[in-house]
C-alpha positions as CSV (number, residue, x, y, z in Angstrom):
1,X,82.6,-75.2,-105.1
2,X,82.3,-71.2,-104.4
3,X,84.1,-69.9,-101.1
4,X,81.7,-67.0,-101.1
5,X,78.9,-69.0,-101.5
6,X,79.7,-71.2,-98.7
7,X,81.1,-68.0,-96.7
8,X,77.4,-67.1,-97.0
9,X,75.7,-69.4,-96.1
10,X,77.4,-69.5,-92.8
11,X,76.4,-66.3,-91.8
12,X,73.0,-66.8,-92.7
13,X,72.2,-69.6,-90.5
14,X,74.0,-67.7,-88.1
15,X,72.4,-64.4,-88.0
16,X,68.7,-66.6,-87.7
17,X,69.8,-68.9,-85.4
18,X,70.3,-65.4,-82.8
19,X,67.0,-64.3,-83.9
20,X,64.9,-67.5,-82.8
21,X,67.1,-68.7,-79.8
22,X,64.4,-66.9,-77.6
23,X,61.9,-69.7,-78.6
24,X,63.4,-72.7,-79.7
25,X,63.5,-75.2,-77.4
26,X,66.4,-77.9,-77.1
27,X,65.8,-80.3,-79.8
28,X,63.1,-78.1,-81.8
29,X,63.9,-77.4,-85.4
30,X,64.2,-74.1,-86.2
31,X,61.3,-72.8,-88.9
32,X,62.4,-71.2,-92.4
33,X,59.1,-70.5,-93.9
34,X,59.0,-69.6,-97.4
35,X,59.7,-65.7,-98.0
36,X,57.9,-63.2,-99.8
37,X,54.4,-64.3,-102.2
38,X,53.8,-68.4,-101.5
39,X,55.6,-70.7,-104.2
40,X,52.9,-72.6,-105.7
41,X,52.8,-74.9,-109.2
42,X,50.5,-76.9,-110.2
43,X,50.5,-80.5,-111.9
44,X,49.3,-81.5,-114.8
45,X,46.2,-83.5,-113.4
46,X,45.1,-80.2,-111.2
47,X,47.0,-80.8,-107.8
48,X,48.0,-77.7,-106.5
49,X,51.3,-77.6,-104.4
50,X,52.5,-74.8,-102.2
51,X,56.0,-74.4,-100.8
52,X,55.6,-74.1,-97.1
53,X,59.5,-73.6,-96.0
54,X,61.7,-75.7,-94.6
55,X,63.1,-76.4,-90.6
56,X,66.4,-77.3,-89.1
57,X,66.9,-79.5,-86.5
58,X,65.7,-83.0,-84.8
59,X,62.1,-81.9,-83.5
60,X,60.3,-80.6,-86.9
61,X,56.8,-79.5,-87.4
62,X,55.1,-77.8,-90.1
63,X,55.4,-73.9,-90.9
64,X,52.1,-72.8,-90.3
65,X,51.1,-75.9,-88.9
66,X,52.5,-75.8,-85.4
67,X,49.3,-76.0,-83.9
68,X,47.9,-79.3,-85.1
69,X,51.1,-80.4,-82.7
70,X,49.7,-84.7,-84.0
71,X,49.7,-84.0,-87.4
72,X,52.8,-83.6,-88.4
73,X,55.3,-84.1,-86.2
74,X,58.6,-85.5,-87.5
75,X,61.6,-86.9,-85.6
76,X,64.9,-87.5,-87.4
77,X,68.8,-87.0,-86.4
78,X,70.2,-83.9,-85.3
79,X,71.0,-81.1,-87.5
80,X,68.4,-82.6,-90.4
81,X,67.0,-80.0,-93.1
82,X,62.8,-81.0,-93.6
83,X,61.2,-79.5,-96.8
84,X,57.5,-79.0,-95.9
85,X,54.5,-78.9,-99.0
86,X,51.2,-78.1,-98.9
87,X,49.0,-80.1,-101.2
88,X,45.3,-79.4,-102.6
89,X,43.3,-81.3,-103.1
90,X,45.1,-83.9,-100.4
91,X,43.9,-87.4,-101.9
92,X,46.8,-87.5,-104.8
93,X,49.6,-89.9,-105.5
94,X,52.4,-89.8,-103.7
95,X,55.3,-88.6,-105.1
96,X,59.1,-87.8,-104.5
97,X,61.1,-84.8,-104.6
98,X,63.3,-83.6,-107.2
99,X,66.4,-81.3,-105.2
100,X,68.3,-79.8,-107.9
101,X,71.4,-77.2,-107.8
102,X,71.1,-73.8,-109.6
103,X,73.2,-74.9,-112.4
104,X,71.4,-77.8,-112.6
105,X,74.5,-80.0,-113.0
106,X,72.5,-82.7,-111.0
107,X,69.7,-83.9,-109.1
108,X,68.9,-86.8,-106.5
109,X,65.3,-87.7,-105.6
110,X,63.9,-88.1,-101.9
111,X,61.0,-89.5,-100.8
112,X,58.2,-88.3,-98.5
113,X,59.1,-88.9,-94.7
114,X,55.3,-88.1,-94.1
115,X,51.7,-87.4,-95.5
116,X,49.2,-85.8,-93.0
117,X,45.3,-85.0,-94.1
118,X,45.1,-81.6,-91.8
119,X,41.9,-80.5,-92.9
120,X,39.2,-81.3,-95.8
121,X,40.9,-81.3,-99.5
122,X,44.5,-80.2,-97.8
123,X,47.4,-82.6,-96.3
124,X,51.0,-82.1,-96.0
125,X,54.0,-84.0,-97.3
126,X,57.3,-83.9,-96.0
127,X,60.8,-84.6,-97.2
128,X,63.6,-85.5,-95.0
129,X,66.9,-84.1,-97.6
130,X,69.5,-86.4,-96.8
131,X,71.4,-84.5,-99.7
132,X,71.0,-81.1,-101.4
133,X,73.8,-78.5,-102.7
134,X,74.6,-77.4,-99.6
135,X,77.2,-75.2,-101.1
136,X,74.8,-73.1,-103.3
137,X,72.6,-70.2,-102.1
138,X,69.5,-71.8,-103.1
139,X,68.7,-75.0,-104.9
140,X,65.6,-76.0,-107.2
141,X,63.0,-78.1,-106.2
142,X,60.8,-80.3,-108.5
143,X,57.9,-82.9,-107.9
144,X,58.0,-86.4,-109.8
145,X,54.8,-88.9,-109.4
146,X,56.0,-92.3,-108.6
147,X,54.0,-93.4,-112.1
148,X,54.7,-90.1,-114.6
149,X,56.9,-87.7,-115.6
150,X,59.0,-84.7,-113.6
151,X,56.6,-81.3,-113.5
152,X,57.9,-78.8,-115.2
153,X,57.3,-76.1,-112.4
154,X,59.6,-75.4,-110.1
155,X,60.2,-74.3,-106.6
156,X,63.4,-71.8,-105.2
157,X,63.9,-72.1,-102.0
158,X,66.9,-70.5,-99.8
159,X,69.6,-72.7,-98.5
160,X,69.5,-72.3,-94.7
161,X,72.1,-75.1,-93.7
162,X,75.9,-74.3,-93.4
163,X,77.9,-76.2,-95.2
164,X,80.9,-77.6,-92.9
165,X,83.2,-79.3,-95.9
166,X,85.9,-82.5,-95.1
167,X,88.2,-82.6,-97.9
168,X,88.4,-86.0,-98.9
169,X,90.9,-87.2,-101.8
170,X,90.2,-89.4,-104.2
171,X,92.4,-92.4,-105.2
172,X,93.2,-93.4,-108.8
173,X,91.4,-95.7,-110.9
174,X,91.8,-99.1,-111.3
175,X,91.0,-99.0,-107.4
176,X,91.5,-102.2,-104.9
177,X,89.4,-102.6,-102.0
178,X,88.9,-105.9,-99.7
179,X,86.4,-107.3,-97.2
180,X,88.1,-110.6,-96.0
181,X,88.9,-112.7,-98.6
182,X,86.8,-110.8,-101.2
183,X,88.3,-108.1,-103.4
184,X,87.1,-105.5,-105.8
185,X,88.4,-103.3,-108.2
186,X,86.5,-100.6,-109.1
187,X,87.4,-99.9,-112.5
188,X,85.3,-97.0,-114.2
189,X,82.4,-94.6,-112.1
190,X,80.7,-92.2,-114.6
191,X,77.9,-89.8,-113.8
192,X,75.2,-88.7,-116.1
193,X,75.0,-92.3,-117.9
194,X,71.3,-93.0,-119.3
195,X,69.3,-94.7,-117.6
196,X,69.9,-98.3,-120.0
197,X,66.0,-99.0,-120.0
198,X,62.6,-97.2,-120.6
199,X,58.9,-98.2,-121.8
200,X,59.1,-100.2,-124.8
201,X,63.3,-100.9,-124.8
202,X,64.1,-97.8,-125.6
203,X,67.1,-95.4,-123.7
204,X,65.3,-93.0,-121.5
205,X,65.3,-89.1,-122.7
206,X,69.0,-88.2,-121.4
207,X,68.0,-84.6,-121.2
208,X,66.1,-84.9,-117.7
209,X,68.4,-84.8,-114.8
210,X,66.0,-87.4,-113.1
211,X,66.8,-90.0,-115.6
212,X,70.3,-90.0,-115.2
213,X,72.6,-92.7,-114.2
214,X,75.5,-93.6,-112.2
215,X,77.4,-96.3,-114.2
216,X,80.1,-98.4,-112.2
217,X,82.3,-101.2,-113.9
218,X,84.4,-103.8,-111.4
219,X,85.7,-107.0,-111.1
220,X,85.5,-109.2,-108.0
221,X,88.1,-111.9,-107.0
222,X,87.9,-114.5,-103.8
223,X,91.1,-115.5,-102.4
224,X,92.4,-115.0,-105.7
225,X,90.1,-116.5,-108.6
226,X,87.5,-114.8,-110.6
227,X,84.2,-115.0,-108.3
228,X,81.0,-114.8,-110.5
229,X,78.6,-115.5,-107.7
230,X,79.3,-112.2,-105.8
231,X,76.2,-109.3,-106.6
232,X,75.9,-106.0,-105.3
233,X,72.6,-104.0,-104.7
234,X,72.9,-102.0,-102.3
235,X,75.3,-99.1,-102.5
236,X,75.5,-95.7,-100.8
237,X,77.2,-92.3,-102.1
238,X,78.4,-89.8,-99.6
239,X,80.6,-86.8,-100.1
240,X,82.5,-84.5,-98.0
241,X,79.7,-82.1,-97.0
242,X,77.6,-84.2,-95.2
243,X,75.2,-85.4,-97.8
244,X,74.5,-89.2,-98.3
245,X,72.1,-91.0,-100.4
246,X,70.9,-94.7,-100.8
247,X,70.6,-96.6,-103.8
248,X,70.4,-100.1,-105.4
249,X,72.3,-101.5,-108.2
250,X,70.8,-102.7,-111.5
251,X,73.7,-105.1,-112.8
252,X,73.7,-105.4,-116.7
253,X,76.9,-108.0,-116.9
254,X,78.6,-108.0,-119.9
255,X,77.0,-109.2,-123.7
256,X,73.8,-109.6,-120.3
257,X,70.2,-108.9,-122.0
258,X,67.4,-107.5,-119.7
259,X,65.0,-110.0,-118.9
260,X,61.8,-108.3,-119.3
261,X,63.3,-106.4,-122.6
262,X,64.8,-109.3,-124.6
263,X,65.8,-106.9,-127.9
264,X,67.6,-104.5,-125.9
265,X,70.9,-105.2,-124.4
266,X,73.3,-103.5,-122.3
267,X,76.3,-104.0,-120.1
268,X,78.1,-102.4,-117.0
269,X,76.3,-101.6,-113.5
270,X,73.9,-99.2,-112.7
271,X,72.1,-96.9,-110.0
272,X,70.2,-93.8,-108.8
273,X,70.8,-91.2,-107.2
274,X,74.4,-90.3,-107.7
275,X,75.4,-86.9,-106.1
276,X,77.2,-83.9,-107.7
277,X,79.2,-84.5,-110.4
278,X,81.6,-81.4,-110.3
279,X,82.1,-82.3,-106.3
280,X,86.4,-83.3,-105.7
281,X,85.2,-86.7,-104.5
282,X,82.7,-89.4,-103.6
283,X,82.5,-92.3,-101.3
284,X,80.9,-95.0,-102.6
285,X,80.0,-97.9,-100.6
286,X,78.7,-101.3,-101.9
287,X,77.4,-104.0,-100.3
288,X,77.3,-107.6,-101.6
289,X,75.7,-110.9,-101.2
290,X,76.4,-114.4,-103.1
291,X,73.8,-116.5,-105.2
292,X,75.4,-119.4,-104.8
293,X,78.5,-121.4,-103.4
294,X,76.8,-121.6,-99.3
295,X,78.4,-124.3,-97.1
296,X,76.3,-126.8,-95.3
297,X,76.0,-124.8,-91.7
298,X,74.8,-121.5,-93.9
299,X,71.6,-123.6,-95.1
300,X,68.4,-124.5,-93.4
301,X,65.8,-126.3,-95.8
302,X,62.4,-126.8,-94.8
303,X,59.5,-129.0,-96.6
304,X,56.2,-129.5,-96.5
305,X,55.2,-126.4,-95.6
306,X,51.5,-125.6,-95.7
307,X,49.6,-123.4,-97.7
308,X,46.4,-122.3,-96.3
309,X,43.8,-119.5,-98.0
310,X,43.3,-116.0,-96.7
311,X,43.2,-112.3,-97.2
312,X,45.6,-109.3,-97.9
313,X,44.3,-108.2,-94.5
314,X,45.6,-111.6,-92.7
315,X,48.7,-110.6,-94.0
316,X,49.4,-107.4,-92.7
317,X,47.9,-108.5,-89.3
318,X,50.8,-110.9,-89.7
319,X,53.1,-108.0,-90.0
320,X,51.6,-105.9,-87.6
321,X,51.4,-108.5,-84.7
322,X,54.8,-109.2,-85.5
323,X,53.6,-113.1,-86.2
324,X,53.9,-113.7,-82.4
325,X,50.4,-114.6,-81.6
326,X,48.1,-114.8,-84.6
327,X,50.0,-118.0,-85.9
328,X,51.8,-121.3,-84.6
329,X,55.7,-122.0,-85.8
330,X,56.1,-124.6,-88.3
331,X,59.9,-125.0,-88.0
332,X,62.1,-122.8,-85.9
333,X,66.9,-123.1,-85.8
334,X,69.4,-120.8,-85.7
335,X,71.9,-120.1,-87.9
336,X,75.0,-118.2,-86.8
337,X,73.3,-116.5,-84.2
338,X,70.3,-115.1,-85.9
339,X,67.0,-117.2,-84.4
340,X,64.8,-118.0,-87.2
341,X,60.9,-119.2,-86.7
342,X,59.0,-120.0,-90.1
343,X,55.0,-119.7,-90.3
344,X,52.6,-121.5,-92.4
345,X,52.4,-119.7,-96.3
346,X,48.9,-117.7,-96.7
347,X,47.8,-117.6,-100.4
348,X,45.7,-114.4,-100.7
349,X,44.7,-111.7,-103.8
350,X,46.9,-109.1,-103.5
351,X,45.5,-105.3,-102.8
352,X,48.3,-104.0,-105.5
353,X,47.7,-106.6,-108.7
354,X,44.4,-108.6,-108.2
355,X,46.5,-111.4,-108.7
356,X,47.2,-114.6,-106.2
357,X,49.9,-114.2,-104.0
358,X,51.6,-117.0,-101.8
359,X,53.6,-115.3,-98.6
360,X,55.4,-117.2,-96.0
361,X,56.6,-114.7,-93.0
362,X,59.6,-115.7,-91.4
363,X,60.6,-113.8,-88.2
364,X,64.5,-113.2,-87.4
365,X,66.3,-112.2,-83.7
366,X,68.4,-110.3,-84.1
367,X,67.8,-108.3,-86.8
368,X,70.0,-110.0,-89.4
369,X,71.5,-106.5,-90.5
370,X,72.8,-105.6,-87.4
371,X,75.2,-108.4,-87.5
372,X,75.7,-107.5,-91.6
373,X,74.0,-110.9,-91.8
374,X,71.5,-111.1,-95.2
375,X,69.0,-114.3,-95.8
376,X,68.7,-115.6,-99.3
377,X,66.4,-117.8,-100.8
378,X,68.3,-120.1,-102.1
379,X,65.8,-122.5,-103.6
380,X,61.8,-122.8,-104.0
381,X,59.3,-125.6,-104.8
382,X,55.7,-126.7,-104.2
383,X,54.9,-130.1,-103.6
384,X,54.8,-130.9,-106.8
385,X,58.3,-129.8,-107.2
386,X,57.6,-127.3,-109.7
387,X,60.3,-124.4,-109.1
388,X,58.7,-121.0,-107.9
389,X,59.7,-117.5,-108.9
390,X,59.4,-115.7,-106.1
391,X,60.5,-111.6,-104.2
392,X,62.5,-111.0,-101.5
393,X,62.6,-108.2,-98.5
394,X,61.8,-107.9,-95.5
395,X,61.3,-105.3,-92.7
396,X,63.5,-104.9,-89.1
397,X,62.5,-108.5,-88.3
398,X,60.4,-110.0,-90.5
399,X,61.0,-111.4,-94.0
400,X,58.4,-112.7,-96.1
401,X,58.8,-115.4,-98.9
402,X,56.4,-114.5,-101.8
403,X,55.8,-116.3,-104.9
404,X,53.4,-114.7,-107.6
405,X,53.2,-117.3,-110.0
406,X,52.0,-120.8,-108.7
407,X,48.5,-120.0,-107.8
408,X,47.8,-124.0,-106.8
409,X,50.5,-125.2,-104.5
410,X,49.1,-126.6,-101.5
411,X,52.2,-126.8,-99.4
412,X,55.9,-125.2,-100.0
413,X,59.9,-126.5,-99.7
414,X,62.3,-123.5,-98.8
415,X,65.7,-123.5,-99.1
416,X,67.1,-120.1,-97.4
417,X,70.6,-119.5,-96.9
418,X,71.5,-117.2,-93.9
419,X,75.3,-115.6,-95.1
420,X,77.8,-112.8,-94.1
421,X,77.8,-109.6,-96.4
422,X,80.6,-108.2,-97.2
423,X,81.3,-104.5,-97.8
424,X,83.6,-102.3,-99.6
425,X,83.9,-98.8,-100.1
426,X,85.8,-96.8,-102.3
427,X,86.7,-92.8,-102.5
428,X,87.1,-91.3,-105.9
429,X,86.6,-88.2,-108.7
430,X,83.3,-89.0,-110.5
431,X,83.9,-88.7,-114.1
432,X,81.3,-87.5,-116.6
433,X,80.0,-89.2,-119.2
């Protein structure tokens, strides 16, 4: 990190924030549009994207755009930087947002907060940087489509956050950390690791930022003994200026082969983003769940539950009326104080595959996080007892069962298990690969 760089980017926020405290009103994100001739690129399949600046604050609204006050108005938490981008025509995939440093040392990718159609052929996307090199004068901006490669193109935009730096220091590896009777010792963090698949079963290209890795290595113990049932996923990387980024864990246990890529094998633990690598420290923050191992008054099991046809749109009326009205409860408990209620399963063709989906919505109160409560599927049948594959997520109170496979079943048996995570987090040096 540069003390003159920093130095000046404290002045510069400064010396604007004088010049539009006239206006601003309490709460209103100050404006940075983009200076001098507009930053456009273009992708490769025509889109043309311009960069419209950036604001500051909790209240944000487009540069340009203040008038069309619906459009695009975005909330978030105090002192939050919003990249805006203008987007012609404004029917194209959604994509995320490459934020790079000058040196291009490293890169994390953010979504899009928002998409607003403001006029014919033109909408708006904006991204919500929960990190970007807030020590650097500017930083580099690229686009990435969900389903492609990173453009080439590039934006440069001016940094106009100050940077306010905790010094954190980082303890030595092998590293011990404990949530109640669970331990793990982080052993090994590397930065810049391959990402350890791609199309086909080959390594990714390493030479794209964007396809770099953060590799962790650990063991976990409970109350004392080698515990194999213990997974991570989550995990969340935050550094002393402020910048924090969410990711989830691809595990790739030891002598482990990828199940979709049988000829390639790999080991260790993986996830995206990472921050910074030439930053003094991280903290890295993992959660985990178990697969197995529950105890009786963790379990509920429910059979016989029915399976009746419907539509994609049944299903998100589900979601959107919150399952309180549109449907009856087929079996309701509680489990360690999160109320649970279970509907009927809907078997449907899904708007994203074609394919026939079964979904049983399942409504929990509280919202199970809250109390760093998770629910796992523990088990999955039809009535022919014929074991069902099945994905599992969920929204701030609803979590909905889905097998893909079984297109037949004409009722369901669920075993979910409703258990305490536990979370560690550890502070340490990245190391390169």
């Amino acid at each position: 990190m540069k003390p003159k760089i920093l130095l000046w980017s404290v002045v510069s926020v400064l010396t604007v924030g004088v010049a539009v405290a006239a206006w601003a009103r309490p709460g209103d994100a100050v404006a940075f549009p983009a200076v001098g001739e507009p930053q456009i690129i273009h992708l490769d399949d025509g889109t043309k994207l311009t960069l419209l600046g950036a604001t500051y604050g909790s209240h944000h609204m487009a540069p340009g755009y203040e008038k069309l006050r619906t459009a695009n108005w975005i909330y978030t938490a105090p002192n939050t930087t919003v990249v805006w981008i203008e987007e012609e025509p404004g029917n194209q995939p959604i994509y995320e947002l490459l934020v790079s440093d000058r040196a291009n040392t490293g890169c994390v990718n953010i979504e899009a907060r928002q998409r607003s159609f403001v006029k014919p052929g033109v909408s708006l996307q904006s991204f919500v940087l929960s990190a970007f090199p807030r020590w650097d004068k500017e930083m580099i901006l690229r686009v990435k489509p969900y389903v492609g490669v990173a453009s080439k193109e590039q934006f440069v935009m001016t940094n106009p956050v100050p940077a306010t730096v905790t010094n954190w220091t980082p303890l030595p590896l092998p590293q011990t950390q404990s949530d109640g009777d669970l331990e793990v010792t982080l052993t090994k963090l590397t930065t810049g690791e391959p990402v350890p698949y791609w199309q086909g079963g080959k390594p990714a290209p390493t030479n794209e930022l964007a396809n770099q890795c953060v590799r962790l290595d650990f063991d976990v113990l409970q109350n004392g003994q080698v515990a194999t049932n213990w997974n991570p996923w989550p995990v969340v990387t935050s550094d002393g200026l402020g910048n924090s980024v969410d990711g989830l864990i691809r595990p790739y246990p030891p002598n482990g082969i990828f199940p979709r890529l049988p000829t390639y094998q790999h080991d260790g633990y993986y996830y995206q983003p990472g921050l910074w690598p030439d930053e003094p420290a991280w903290k890295v923050r993992l959660e985990f769940s178990r697969t197995s191992g529950f105890s009786a008054d963790e379990v509920w099991s429910v059979t016989n539950i029915p399976v009746v046809p419907g539509s994609q749109q049944e299903v998100d009326a589900d979601w959107l009326a919150e399952m309180s009205t549109t449907n009856s409860v087929f079996a309701e408990t509680t489990i360690a104080g999160i109320h649970l209620k279970l509907f009927r399963g809907l078997q449907y063709s899904a708007n994203s595959d074609g394919q026939k989906h079964i979904t049983v919505l399942v409504k929990a109160e509280p919202w199970p996080s809250k109390k760093r409560i998770e629910l796992t599927v523990v088990k999955a049948t039809d009535e022919q007892n014929r074991k069902l594959d099945f994905f599992w997520g969920g929204t701030t109170i609803n979590y909905p069962f889905e097998p893909t496979w079984i297109h037949d079943a004409k009722s369901l048996n669920l075993t979910i298990a409703v258990q305490k995570l536990r979370f560690v987090e550890f502070t340490v040096k990245p190391a390169k690969h």
